[in-house]
C-alpha positions in Angstrom: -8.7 51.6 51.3 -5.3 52.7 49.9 -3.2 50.3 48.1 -0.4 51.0 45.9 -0.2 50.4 42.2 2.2 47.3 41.4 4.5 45.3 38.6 1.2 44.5 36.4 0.8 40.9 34.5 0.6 41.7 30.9 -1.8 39.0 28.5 0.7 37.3 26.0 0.5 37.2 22.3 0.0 33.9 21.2 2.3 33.1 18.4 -0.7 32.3 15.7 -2.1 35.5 16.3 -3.0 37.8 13.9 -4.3 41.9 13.8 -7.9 41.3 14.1 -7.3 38.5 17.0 -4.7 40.9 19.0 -7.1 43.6 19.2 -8.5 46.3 17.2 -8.7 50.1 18.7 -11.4 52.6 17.2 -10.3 56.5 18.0 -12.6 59.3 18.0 -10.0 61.8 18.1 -7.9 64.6 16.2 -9.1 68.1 15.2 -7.8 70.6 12.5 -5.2 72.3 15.0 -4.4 69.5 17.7 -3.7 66.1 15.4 -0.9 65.4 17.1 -3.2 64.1 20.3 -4.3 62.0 17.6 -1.6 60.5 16.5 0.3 59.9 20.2 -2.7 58.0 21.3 -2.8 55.9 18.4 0.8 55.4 18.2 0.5 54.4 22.2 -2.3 51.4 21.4 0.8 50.2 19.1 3.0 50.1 21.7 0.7 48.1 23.7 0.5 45.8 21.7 -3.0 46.4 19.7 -3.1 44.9 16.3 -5.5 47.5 14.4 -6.2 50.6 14.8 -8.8 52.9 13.6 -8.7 56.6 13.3 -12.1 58.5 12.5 -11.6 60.3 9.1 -12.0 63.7 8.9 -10.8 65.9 5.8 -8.3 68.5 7.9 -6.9 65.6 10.0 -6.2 63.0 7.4 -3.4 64.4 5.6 -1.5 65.3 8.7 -2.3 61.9 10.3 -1.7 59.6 7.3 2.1 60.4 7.3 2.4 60.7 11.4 0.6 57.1 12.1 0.7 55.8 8.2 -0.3 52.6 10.0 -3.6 53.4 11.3 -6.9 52.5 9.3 -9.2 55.7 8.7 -12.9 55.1 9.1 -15.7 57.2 8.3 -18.2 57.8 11.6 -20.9 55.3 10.8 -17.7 53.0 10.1 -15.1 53.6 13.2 -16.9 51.3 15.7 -17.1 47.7 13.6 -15.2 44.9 14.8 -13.8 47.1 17.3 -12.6 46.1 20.8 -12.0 49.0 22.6 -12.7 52.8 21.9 -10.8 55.9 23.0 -12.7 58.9 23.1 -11.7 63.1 23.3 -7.6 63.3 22.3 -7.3 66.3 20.5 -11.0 66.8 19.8 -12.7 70.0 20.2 -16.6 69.6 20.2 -19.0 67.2 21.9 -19.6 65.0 18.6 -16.9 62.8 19.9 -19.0 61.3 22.2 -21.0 59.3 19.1 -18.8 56.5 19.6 -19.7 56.1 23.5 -22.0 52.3 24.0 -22.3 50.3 26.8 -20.8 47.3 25.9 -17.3 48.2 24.0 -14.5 49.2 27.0 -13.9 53.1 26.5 -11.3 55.2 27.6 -12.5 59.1 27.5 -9.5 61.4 27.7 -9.0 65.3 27.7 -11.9 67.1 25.5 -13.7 64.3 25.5 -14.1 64.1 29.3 -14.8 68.3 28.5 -17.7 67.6 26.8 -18.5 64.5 28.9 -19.1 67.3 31.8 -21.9 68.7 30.2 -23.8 65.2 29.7 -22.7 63.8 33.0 -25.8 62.0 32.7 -23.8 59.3 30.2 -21.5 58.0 32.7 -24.6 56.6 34.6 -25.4 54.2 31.8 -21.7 53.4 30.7 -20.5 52.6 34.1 -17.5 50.2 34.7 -17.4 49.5 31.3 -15.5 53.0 31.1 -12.3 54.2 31.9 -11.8 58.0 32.5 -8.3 60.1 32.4 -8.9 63.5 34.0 -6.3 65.7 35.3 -7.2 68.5 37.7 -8.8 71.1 35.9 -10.9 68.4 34.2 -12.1 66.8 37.3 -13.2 69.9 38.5 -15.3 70.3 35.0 -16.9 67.1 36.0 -17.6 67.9 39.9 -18.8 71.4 39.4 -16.2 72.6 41.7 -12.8 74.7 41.7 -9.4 72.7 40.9 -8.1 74.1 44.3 -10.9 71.7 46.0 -9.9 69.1 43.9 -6.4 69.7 45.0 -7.4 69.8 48.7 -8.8 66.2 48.7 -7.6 64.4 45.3 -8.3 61.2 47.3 -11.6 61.9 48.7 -12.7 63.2 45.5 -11.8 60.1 43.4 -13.3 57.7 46.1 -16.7 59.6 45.9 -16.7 60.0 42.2 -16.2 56.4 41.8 -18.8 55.6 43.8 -21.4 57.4 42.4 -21.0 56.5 39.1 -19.0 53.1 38.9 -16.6 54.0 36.4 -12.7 53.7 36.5 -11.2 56.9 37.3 -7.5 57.7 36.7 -6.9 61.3 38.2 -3.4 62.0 37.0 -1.2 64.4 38.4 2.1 64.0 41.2 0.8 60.6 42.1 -1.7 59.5 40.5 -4.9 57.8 41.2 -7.3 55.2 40.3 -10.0 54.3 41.6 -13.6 52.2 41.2 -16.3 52.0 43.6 -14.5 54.1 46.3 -11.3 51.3 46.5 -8.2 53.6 45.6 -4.5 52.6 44.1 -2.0 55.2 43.7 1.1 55.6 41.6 4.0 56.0 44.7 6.5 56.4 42.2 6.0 58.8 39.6 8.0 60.5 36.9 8.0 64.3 37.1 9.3 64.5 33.5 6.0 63.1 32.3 4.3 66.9 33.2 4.4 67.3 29.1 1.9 68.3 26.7 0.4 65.1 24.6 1.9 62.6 28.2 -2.1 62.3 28.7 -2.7 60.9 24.8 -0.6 58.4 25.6 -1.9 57.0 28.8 -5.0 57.0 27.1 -3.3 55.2 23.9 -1.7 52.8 26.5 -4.9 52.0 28.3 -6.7 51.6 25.3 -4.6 49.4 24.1 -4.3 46.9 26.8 -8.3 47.0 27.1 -8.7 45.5 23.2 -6.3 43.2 24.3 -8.6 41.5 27.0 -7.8 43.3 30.8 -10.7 44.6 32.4 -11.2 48.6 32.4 -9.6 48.5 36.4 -6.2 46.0 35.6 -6.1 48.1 32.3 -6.1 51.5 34.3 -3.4 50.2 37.0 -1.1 48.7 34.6 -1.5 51.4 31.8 -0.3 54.4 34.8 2.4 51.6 35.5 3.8 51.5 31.8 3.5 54.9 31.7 5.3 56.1 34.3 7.9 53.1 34.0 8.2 54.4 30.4 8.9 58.1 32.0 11.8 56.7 33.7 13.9 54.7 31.2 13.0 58.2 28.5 14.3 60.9 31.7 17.4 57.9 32.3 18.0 58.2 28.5 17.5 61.5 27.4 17.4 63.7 30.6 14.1 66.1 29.4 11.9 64.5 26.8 9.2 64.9 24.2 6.4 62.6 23.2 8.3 60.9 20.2 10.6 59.7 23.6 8.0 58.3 25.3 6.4 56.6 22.7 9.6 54.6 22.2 10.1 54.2 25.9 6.9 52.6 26.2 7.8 50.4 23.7 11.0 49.7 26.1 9.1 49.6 29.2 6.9 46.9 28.1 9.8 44.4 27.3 10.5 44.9 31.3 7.3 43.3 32.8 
């Protein structure tokens, strides 16, 4: 079954809240040359409204990512996951010692290298399950499978349905409408933003998605309505600006979440 992906309800803040109660995201993400991915995605938990959020620390990221998210907290490894609520896992990292962070009880989003390294311990996603969200876009879905992007291409929709069956995650596999799905039941984005086809667009779904998950949706309501922002955010930055870069979209999201 098909169904498309609508208006989500957003939890409210309540108005005694504090950091801790609103949410706290831990990030394994960032490397030497690709902070940026860092930074988007913790920037994008902000914008969703998380109250904390932790970056892991590590020496070539730290000064780069102290003045582009000055906001974040910076944990050492054995640190990043306490008194966390959700995790985001894989923006901008570039070996498989991300996946440390990965339990099976704290709601994960694994994004870019981190679903890279995920396809070479596929094994994982059996014991994570639908506590997990996944963000793949083509070529990374076709790490996961075993099998060339053009097949992906071929059958985007019969690929999600079966990978969500087998393995019980959430998968959101973005590109010109995309798609999530859990245990073969499919939604699809019928409106999406071309504009979004941008490098460091990803790092913020994830960011997004994240975000919403420390704030209490399951990983499935958390996938729709994070590709819902996202896109939604896509339009009011293309409305605004025409073409636009990340630091756009971050502020759009901001935007698109006073709509709903």
């Amino acid at each position: 079954m098909k169904n498309a992906i609508t208006k989500p309800k957003i939890p409210k803040i309540n108005k005694n809240a504090n950091k801790y109660s609103r949410g706290v995201c831990a990030l394994a993400a960032g490397s030497g040359k690709m902070t940026g991915a860092a930074a988007f995605c913790a920037l994008s938990c902000y914008a969703a409204g998380a109250g904390l959020v932790k970056i892991q620390y590590k020496p070539e990221t730290y000064p780069a990512l102290s003045v582009l998210c000055p906001q974040a907290v910076f944990c050492e490894k054995e640190d990043l996951n306490k008194k966390a609520d959700a995790f985001a896992v894989g923006c901008g990292c570039r070996d498989d010692d991300c996946l440390f962070l990965l339990d099976n009880k704290t709601p994960t989003v694994i994004d870019a290298d981190g679903i890279t390294a995920l396809s070479r311990h596929i094994d994982i996603l059996e014991r994570l399950k639908d506590n997990t969200v996944i963000t793949p876009h083509t070529g990374e879905m076709a790490k996961l499978c075993g099998i060339a992007a053009s097949e992906i291409e071929l059958d985007r929709e019969g690929v999600a349905r079966r990978f969500s069956e087998k393995y019980g995650c959430v998968l959101v596999l973005k590109g010109p409408n995309t798609i999530v799905a859990k245990n073969g039941e499919l939604f699809v984005d019928k409106h999406p933003e071309k504009n979004l086809s941008v490098a460091g667009s990803g790092d913020v779904l994830c960011g997004i998605i994240t975000g919403l998950l420390c704030r209490g949706m399951d990983t499935l309501q958390a996938a729709k309505a994070g590709v819902y922002i996202h896109s939604l955010a896509g339009k009011i930055a293309a409305r605004t600006y025409g073409y636009f870069g990340i630091n756009q979209l971050i502020e759009c999201t901001y935007k698109a979440f006073r709509k709903l």
